[in-house]
C-alpha positions as CSV (number, residue, x, y, z in Angstrom):
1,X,3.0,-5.9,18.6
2,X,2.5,-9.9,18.7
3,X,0.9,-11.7,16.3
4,X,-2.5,-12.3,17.7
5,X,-5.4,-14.4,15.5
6,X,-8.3,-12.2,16.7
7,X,-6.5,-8.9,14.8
8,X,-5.7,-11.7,11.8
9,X,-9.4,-12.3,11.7
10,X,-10.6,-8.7,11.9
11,X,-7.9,-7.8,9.3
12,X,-9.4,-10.5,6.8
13,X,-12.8,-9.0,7.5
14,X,-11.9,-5.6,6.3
15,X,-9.9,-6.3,3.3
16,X,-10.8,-6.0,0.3
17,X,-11.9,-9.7,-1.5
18,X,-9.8,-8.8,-4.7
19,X,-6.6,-8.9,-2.2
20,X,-7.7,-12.4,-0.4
21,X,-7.1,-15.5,-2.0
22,X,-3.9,-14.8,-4.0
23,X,-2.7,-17.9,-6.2
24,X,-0.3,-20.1,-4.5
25,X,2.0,-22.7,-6.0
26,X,5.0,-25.1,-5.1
27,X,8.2,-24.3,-6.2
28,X,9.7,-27.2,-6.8
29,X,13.1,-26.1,-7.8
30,X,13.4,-24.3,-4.8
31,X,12.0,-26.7,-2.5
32,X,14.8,-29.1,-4.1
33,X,17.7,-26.1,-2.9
34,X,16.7,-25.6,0.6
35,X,15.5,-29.1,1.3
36,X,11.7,-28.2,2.4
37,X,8.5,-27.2,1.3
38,X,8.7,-23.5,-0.6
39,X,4.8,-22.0,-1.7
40,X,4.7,-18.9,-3.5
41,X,2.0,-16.3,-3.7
42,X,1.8,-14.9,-7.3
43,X,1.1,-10.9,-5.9
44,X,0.4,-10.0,-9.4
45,X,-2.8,-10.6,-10.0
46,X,-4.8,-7.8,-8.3
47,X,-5.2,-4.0,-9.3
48,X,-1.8,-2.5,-8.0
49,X,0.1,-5.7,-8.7
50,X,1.2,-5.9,-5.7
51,X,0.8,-7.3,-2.1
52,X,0.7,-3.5,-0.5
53,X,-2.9,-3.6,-1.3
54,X,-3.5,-5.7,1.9
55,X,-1.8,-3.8,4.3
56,X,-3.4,-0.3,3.1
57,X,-6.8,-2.3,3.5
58,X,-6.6,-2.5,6.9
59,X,-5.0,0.8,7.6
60,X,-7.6,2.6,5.5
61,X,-10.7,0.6,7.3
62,X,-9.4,1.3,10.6
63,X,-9.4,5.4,10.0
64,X,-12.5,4.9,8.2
65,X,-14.2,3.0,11.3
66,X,-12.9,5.8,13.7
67,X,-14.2,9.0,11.2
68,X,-11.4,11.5,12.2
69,X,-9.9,11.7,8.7
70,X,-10.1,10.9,4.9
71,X,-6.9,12.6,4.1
72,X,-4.2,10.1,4.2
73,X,-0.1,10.9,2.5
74,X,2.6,8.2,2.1
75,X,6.4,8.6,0.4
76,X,6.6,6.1,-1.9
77,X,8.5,4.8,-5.1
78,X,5.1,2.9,-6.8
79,X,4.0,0.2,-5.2
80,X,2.6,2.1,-1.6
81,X,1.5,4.9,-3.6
82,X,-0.4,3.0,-6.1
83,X,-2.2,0.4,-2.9
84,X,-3.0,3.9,-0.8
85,X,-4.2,5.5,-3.7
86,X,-6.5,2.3,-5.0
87,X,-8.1,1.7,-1.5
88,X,-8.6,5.6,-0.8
89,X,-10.1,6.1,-4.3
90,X,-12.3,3.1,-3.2
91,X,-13.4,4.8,0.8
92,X,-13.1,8.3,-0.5
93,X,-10.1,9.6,1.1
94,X,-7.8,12.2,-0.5
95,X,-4.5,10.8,-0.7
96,X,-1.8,12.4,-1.3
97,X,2.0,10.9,-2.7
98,X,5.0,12.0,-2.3
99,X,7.8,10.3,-4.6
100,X,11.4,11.2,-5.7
101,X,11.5,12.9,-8.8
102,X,13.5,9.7,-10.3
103,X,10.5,7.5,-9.4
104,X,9.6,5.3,-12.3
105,X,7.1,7.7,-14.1
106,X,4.8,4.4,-15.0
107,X,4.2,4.1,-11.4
108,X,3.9,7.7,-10.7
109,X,1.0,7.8,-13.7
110,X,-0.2,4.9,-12.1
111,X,-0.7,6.3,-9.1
112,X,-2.2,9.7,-10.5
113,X,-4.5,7.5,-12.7
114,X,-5.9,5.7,-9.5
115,X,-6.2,9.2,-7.7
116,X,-3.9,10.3,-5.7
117,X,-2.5,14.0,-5.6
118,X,1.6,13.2,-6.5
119,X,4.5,15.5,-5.4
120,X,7.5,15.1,-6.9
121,X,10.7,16.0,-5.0
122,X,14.1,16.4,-5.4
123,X,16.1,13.8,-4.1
124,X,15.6,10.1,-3.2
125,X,13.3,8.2,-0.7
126,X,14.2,10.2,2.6
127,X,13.6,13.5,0.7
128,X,10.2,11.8,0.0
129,X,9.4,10.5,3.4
130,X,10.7,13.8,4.7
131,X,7.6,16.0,2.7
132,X,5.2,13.4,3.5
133,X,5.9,14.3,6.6
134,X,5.4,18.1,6.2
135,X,2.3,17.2,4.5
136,X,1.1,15.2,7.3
137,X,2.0,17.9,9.9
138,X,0.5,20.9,8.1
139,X,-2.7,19.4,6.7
140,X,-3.4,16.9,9.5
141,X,-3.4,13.8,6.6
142,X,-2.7,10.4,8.3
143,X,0.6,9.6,8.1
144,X,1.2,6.0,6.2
């Protein structure tokens, strides 16, 4: 899918104003290494610290717009987890996580404490991805 300023525009519209607007700066030492201009967002500074938070936005917004679910699932090691469960908890859908038993258990309370339903798997990532799967299939969650 191409770039296209009309889905930039919409996607602005829809996302949430504490994801818009993240601090910017120039790194000058880096600038200095690679001989052009280098500005960094500082990602954070907004309730999952992260800059997920955008892209669930949008993805959220678009099923909420259409009304044929509020049950989304993701696999995720934190940082999707804790976005999809922020912006759900926010446009009442039930999300659900599935993470790798090794996740970092901060993240995984995180994302319990914003609330999302978390399964914990044996395994890494791909074992992860494969039950959000199953979830997705059986249940008829969305899929992120």
């Amino acid at each position: 899918m191409r770039l296209d300023i009309d889905r930039i525009e919409a996607a602005a519209a829809t996302i949430n104003q504490i994801f818009l607007n993240t601090p910017q700066y120039v790194c000058e030492s880096l600038s200095r290494a690679l001989g052009c201009r280098i500005v960094l967002k500082v990602e954070t500074l907004n309730p999952v610290r992260c800059f997920k938070g955008r892209g669930t936005e949008v993805v959220l917004a678009r099923l909420q717009s259409r009304g044929d679910t509020t049950s989304v699932v993701c696999a995720s090691a934190g940082n999707l987890g804790q976005a999809l469960a922020y912006g759900g908890r926010l446009r009442n859908f039930d999300v659900t996580v599935t993470a790798s038993a090794a996740a970092n258990a901060l993240k995984v309370e995180k994302m319990r404490a914003l609330g999302a339903k978390v399964v914990l798997v044996d395994g890494e990532i791909e074992a992860a991805l494969q039950a959000a799967l199953e979830h997705a299939e059986r249940t008829g969650a969305f899929l992120v």
